[in-house]
Structure formats: C-alpha cells, structure tokens
C-alpha positions as CSV (number, residue, x, y, z in Angstrom):
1,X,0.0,0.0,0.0
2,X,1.4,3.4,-1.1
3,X,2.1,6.3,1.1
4,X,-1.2,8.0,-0.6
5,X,-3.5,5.4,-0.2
6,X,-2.1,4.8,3.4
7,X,-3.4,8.4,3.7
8,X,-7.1,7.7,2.5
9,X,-7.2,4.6,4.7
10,X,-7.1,6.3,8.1
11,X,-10.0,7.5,9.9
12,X,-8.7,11.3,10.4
13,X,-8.9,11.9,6.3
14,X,-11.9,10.4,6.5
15,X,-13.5,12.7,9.4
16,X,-12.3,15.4,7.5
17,X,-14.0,14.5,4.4
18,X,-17.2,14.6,6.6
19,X,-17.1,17.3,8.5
20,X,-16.7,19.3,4.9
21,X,-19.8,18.2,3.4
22,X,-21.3,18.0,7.2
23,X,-21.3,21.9,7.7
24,X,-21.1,22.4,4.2
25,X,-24.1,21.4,4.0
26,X,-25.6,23.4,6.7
27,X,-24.5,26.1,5.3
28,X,-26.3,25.5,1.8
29,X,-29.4,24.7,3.3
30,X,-29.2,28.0,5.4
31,X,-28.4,29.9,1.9
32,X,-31.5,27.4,0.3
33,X,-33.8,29.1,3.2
34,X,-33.0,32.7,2.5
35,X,-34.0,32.3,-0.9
36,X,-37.5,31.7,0.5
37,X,-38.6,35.8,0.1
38,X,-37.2,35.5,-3.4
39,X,-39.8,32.8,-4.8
40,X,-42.8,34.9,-4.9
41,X,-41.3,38.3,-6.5
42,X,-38.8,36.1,-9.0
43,X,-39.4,32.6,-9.4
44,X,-37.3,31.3,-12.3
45,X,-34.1,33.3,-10.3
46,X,-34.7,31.6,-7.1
47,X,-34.8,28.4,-8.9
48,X,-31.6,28.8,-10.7
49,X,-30.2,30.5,-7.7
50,X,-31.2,26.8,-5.7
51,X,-29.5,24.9,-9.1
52,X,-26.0,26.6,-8.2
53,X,-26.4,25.8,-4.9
54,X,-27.1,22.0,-5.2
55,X,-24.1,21.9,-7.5
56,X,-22.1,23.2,-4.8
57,X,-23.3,20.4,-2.5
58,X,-23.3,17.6,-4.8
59,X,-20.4,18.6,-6.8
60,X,-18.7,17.5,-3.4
61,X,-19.8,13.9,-3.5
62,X,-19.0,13.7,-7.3
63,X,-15.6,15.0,-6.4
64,X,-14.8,12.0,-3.7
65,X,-15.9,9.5,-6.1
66,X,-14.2,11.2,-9.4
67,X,-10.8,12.1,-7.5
68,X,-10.5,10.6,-4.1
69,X,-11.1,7.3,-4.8
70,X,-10.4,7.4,-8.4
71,X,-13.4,6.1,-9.4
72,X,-14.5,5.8,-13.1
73,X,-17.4,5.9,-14.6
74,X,-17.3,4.2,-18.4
75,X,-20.3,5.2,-20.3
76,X,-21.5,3.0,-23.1
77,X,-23.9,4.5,-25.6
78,X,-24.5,5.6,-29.3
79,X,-22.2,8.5,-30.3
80,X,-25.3,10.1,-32.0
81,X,-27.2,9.6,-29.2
82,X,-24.4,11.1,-27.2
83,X,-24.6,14.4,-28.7
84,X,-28.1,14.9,-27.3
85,X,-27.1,14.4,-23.8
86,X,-27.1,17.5,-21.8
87,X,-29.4,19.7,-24.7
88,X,-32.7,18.5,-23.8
89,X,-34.9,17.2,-21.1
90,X,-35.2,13.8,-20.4
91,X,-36.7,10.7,-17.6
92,X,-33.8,8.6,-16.9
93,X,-34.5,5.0,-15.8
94,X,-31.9,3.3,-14.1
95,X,-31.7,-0.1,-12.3
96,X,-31.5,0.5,-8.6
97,X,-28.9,-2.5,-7.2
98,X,-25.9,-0.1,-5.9
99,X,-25.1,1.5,-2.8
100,X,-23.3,4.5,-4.9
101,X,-26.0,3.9,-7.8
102,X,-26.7,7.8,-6.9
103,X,-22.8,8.7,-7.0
104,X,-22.7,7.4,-10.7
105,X,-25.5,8.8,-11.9
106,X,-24.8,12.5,-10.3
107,X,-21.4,11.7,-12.1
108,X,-23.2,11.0,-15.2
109,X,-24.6,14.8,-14.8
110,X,-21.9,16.2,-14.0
111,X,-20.1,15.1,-17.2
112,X,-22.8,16.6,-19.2
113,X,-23.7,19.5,-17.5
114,X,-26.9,19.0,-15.8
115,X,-25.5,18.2,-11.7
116,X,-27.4,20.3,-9.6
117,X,-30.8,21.1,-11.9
118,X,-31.7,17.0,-11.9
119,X,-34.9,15.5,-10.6
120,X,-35.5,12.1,-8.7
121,X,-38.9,10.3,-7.5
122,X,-37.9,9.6,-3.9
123,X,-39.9,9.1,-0.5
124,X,-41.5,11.4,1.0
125,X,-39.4,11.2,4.4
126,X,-36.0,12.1,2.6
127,X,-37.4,15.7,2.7
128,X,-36.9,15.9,5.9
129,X,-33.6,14.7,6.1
130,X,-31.0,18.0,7.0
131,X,-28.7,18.5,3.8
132,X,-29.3,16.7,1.4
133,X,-33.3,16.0,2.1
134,X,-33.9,20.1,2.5
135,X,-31.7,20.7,-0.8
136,X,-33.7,18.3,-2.5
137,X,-36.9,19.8,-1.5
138,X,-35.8,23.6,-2.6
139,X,-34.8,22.0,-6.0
140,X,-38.3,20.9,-6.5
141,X,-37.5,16.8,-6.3
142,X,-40.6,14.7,-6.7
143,X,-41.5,12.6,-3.6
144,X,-44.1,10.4,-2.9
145,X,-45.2,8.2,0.3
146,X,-45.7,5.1,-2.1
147,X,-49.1,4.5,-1.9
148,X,-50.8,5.9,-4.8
149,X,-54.5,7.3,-3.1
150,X,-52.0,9.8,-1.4
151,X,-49.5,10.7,-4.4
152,X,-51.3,11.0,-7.1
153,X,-52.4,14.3,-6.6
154,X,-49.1,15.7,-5.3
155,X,-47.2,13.4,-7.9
156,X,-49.2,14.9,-11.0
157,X,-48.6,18.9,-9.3
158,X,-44.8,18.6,-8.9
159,X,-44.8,17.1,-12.9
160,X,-46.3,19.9,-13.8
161,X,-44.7,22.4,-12.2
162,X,-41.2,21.0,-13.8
163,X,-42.8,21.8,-17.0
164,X,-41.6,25.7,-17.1
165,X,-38.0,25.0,-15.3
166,X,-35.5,27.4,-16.5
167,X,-32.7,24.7,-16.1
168,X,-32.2,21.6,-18.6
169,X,-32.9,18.3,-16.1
170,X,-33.0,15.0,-16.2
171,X,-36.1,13.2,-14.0
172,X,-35.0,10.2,-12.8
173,X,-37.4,7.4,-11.5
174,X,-36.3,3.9,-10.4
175,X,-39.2,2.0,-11.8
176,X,-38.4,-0.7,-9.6
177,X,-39.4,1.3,-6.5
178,X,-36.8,0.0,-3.9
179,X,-33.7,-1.4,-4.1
180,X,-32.3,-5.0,-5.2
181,X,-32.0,-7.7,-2.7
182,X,-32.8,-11.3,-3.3
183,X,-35.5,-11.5,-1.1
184,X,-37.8,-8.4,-2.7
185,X,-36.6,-10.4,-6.5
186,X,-38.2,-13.5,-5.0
187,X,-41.7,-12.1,-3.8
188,X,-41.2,-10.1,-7.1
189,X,-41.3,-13.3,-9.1
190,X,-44.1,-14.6,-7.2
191,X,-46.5,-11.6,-8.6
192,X,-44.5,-12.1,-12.2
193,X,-45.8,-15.8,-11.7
194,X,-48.9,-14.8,-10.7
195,X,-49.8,-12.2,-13.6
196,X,-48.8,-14.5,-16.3
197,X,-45.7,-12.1,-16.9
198,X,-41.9,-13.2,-18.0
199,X,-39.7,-13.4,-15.1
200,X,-36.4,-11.2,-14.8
201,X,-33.2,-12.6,-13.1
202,X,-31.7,-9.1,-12.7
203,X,-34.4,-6.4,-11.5
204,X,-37.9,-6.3,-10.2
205,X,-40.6,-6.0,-12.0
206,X,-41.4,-2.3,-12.5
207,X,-44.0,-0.4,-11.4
208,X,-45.8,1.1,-15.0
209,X,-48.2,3.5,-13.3
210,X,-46.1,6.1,-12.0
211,X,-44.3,6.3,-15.4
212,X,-47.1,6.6,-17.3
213,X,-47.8,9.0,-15.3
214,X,-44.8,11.3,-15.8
215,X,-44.8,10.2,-19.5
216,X,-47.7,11.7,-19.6
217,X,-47.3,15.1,-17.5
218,X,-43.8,15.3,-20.0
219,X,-44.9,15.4,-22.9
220,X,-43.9,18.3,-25.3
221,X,-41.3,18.8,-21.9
222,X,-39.3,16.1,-22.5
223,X,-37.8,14.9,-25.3
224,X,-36.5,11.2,-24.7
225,X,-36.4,8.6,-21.8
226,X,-32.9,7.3,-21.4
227,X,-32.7,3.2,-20.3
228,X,-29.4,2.9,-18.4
229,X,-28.0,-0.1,-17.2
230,X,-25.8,0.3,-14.4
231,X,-23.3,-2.6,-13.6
232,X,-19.4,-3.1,-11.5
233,X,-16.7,-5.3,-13.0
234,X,-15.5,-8.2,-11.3
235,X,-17.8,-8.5,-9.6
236,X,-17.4,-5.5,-7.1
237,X,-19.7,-4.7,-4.6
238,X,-19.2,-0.9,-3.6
239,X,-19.9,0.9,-1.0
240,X,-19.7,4.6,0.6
241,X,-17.5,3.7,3.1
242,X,-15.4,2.3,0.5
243,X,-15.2,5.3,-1.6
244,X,-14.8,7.6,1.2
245,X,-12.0,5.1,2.0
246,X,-10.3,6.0,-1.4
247,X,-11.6,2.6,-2.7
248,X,-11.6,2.6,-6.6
249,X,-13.8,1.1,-7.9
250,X,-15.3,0.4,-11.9
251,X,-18.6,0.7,-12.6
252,X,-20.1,0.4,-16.8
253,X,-23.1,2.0,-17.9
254,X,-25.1,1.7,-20.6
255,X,-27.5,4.1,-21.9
256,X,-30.2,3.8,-24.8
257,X,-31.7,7.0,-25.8
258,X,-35.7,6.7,-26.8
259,X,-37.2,9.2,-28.2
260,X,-40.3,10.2,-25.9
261,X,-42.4,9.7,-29.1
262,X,-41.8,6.0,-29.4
263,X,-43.7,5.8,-25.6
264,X,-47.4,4.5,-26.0
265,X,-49.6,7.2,-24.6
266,X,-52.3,4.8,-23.7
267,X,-51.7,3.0,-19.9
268,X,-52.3,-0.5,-20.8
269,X,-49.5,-0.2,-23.9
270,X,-47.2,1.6,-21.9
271,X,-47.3,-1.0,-19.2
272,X,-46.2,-2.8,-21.8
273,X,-43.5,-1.4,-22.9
274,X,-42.0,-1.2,-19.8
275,X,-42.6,-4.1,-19.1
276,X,-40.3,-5.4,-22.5
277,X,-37.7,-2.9,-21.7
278,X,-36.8,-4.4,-18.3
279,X,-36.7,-8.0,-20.2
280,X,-34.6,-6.2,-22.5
281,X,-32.6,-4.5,-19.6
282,X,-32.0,-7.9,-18.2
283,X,-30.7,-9.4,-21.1
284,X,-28.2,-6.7,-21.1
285,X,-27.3,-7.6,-17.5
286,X,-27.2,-10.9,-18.3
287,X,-24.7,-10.1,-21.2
288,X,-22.4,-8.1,-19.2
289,X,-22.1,-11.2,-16.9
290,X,-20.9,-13.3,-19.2
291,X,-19.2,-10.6,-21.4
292,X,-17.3,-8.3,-18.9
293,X,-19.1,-5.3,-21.9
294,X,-22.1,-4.3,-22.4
295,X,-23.0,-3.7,-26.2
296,X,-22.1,-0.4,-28.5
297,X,-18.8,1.7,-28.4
298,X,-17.2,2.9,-25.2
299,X,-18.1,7.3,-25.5
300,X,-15.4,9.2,-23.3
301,X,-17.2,12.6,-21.8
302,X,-14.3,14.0,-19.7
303,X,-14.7,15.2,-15.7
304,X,-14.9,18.3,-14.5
305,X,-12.1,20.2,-13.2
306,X,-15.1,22.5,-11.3
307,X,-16.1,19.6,-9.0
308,X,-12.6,19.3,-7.4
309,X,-12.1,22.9,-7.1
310,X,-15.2,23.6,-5.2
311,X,-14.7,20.5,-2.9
312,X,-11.0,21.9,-1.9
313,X,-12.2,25.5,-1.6
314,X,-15.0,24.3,0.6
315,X,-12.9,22.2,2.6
316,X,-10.3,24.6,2.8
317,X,-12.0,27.2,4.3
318,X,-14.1,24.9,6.8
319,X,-11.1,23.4,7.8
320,X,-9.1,26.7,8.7
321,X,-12.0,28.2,10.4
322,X,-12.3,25.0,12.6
323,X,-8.6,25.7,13.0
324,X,-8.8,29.5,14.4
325,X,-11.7,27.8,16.9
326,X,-9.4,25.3,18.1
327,X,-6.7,27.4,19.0
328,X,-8.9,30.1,20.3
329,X,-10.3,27.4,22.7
330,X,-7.1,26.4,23.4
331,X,-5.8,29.5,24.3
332,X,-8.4,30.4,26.2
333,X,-7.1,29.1,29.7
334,X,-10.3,27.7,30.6
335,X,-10.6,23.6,31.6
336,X,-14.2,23.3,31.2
337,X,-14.3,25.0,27.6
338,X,-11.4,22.6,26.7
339,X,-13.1,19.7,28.3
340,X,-16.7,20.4,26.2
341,X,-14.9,21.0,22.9
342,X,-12.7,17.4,23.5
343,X,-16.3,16.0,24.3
344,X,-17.8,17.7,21.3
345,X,-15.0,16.6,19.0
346,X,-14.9,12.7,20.0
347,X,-19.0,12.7,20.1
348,X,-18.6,13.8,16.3
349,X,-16.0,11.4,15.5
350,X,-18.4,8.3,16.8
351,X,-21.3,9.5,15.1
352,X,-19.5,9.9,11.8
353,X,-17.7,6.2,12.2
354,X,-21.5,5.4,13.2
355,X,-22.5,7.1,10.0
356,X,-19.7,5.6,7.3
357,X,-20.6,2.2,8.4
358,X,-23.9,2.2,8.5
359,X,-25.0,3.2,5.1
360,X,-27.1,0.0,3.9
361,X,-30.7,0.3,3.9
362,X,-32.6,-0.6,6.7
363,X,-34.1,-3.6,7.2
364,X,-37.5,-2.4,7.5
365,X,-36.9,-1.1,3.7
366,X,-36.3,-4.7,2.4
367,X,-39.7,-5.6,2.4
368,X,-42.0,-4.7,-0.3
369,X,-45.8,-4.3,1.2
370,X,-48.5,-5.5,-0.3
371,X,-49.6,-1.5,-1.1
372,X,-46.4,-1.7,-3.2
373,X,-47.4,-5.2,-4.8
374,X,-50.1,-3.7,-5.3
375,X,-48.9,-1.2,-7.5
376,X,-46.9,-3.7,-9.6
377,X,-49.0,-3.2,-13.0
C-alpha cells in the first residue's frame, strides 16, 4: 500500500471529508432558506439561484468518487445519441442495485452539464432529512409516500410544475421502486408468476403506473427517456464507506436513448412497454455477466475540473476556520471549555464512524408491502 492510499485509509482523512460536506451542508441549506422571500417576487431566479447551490453540494460527493477514490465511470452508448445528452430534457431509468448507484448517476450529470438542476422520485421522508433532504426539497424533487391514493395528486402537481424549469434536467425514476435484494426479487417473481408475466433474473418488475404518469405530465417537456443499465466489474460490490475510504472502484453503464415519441400514450400499452424494456434490460445484464461489456462503443465525456475545485475550496475554508476555533479554545485558559470541545469533537467522531458504516438500507426497507405489490402493474 502506497504512502497515498495509506493516507485515505485512516480515519482522520476520512472525518475530515465529513465534517466538509457536514457543515457544508448546513450552510447550503441556510443559503437554500433565505431564498424563500425570493420565490414569490422572482421565481425562475430563485430556482436557478437553488441549481447553483445544489451543485455546490453535490459537486462535493461527485468530487470524492471522481478524485479521491479514483473512481470511473465508463459510459456505453451511441455517439449520436451522445450528442443529445445535456441539450434537452429527459426521464432517466436506471436499475436501482448499488449502494453509490446515486454517485454514478450525479457523475453521469456532471459530465454533461446537468449536476445540480436534476430531478428524482424519492420518499417522501427524505425531505426531511437536513442537507441533502432540504436541498432536494428547494430544487423541487418529486416525492411520494408510495401509496398511490396519497400521491397521485401531489405526484401529478410537482410534474407539472417541472414543465416551465429554467434549467435543462434530467427526472430520474427507479421503476423498480426500492432497491435490489434477493428477497424483494423473490416475492417479485411470485407476482410475475402470478400475472402471467416473463420473469427477470436481474431487477424487479417495475412499477408502469407512475411512469405513465410522468410520460404523460412530460410530454412536449421532454424529449426522450434514457434506459441505463448500471453494472461493476468483477464482480465488485461498492460501497460509501469504501469510496470515502479512497476505494476505486469500476462501474459500466449503458444508456439507450428513446425518443419520448416512441412511448405509447395509452396505460395499458405503456405498461407494456416497460414491461419489455426491463426484459430487454436484463438481457443486457445478463450479457455483461458473461461478457465483462455491455454492447455499443465505449463514449469518453471528460470530468470536470469545477467539482474538485469547489470541494477543496469548501474544505479549505471549513477546515481553517475549525482551525482559528481550536486554537482560540485552546488558548483560552479555561478547563471546562477545553473539556466540552474534546467532548464535542470525540462525540462527532463516533457518530461519523457510526455514519460511514452504516450506510445499507434498513431492514425495514427490504420488504415490499403488499400497497407496493399492489402497485406492480
């Protein structure tokens, strides 16, 4: 092990990375919530005020994955194809079996432009979350409680209020609702056995309404729905921990780009045809397995020098003014202040050890209910 990596092993450089995008974000959330006043006079500015502003936090993440742990991400896809990437509007579907899943795709942004103005469906209780919940929520991200009779209404308003953004996005939805584990394929297959419909040995079957749904909100907003197939050589099972960790690690992705027009407007067709793109997305996972490739040229989009800048000048000047409190503490001659900080600092330090290890779902998340089953169209 080199002196570097050596380096990006121990627990200190890993604190520090933490406590950056920690207080970082704090702060971006504070500057999210004085935009507040803004939205009613200026709307459009507030909003791309809020894009710069994500970027600044996410750019972060991107910049530990791209050049801290030297991770790669090799995109697969047409050239022509390619040069509509970052132009126009577009609902991503992506496979959902990744702990980093969302580090690759914020990369995949980044490379063309969009990181920061990007849309997700998630739940409803991530916009709560400090940092990265509240940043979501001020740059409009859909969420939903995942039962229908509740989201619809919600679900259909935050569609249509993408429909004037002033920022090229990408929505992303996970069609699959939840993540990969071999007990939610199982109970998955059991409803594919049960509905008559082709089993998949790679994903879940997807749930068709709430695409149709935004296919349908999209229209003339959106010009295509990107399939992309998301997949780690070898075998590699990554983690956060392990890219905070300086892990590297090599993930392959593979995107088709459909033009929105070739989407069936009508449910029952659209169901469909999402449900033969995940047969077709599982053949192409099923390829790659065999292969060590998935199919079409490799398409080189370079990284962003902007992501690393704004990580170092963030952590730069947290880590200096964290400095100045130190010494002042230190210098202040007085045992009990010295005593609380020491507390403070080690109570950080265990919750952040607590937090890089404990970054896999919980379990309560590994079960799909039968309101979700019931959803499978």
């Amino acid at each position: 092990m080199g002196l570097v990596q050596w380096l990006k092993s121990q627990f200190l450089c890993q604190l520090i990375i933490c406590y950056g995008f920690l207080v970082s974000g704090l702060l971006i959330n504070l500057l999210q919530i004085c935009t507040l006043p803004l939205w009613p006079i200026n709307k459009q500015l507030a909003r791309k005020i809020n894009c710069k502003l994500g970027y600044s936090l996410t750019s972060q993440s991107v910049a530990i994955l791209e050049w801290w742990s030297g991770t790669e991400v090799t995109l697969y896809t047409d050239p022509e194809s390619c040069r509509h990437y970052g132009k126009e509007n577009a609902i991503v579907i992506l496979n959902h079996n990744f702990e980093i899943d969302f580090l690759c795709g914020w990369s995949f942004c980044d490379r063309f432009g969009l990181l920061g103005s990007s849309k997700c469906l998630a739940k409803k209780e991530l916009s709560y979350m400090p940092i990265i919940g509240w940043m979501w929520y001020f740059l409009e991200m859909v969420f939903i409680k995942r039962k229908w009779e509740e989201d619809e209404t919600c679900f259909v308003q935050s569609l249509q209020n993408l429909r004037d953004y002033p920022e090229k996005f990408w929505f992303l939805i996970q069609c699959e609702g939840t993540r990969f584990t071999a007990e939610k394929h199982r109970i998955s297959m059991e409803v594919a056995e049960k509905k008559g419909l082709p089993k998949l040995k790679h994903h879940i079957l997807p749930r068709t309404k709430g695409f149709w749904v935004a296919v349908q909100k999209l229209r003339g907003t959106v010009a295509a729905v990107y399939c992309c197939t998301l997949n780690f050589r070898n075998g590699e099972t990554p983690t956060l921990r392990g890219v905070i960790s300086g892990t590297t690690y090599h993930p392959d992705i593979y995107i088709r780009r459909i033009p929105l027009g070739s989407v069936p407007e009508d449910e029952t067709e659209c169901s469909a045809w999402l449900h033969k793109l995940y047969q077709e997305k599982d053949k192409f996972q099923e390829d790659y397995i065999q292969t060590g490739r998935f199919p079409g040229p490799i398409v080189t989009a370079p990284r962003s020098p902007w992501t690393l800048i704004n990580w170092l000048v963030w952590t730069s000047l947290l880590l200096y003014t964290l400095c100045l409190v130190l010494f002042q503490v230190v210098t202040s001659g007085s045992i009990l202040t010295t005593l609380a900080t020491v507390f403070l600092c080690f109570a950080v330090s265990f919750g952040v050890r607590r937090m890089i290890g404990e970054t896999e779902i919980r379990k309560s998340d590994d079960i799909i209910t039968p309101v979700c089953q019931h959803h499978i169209n």
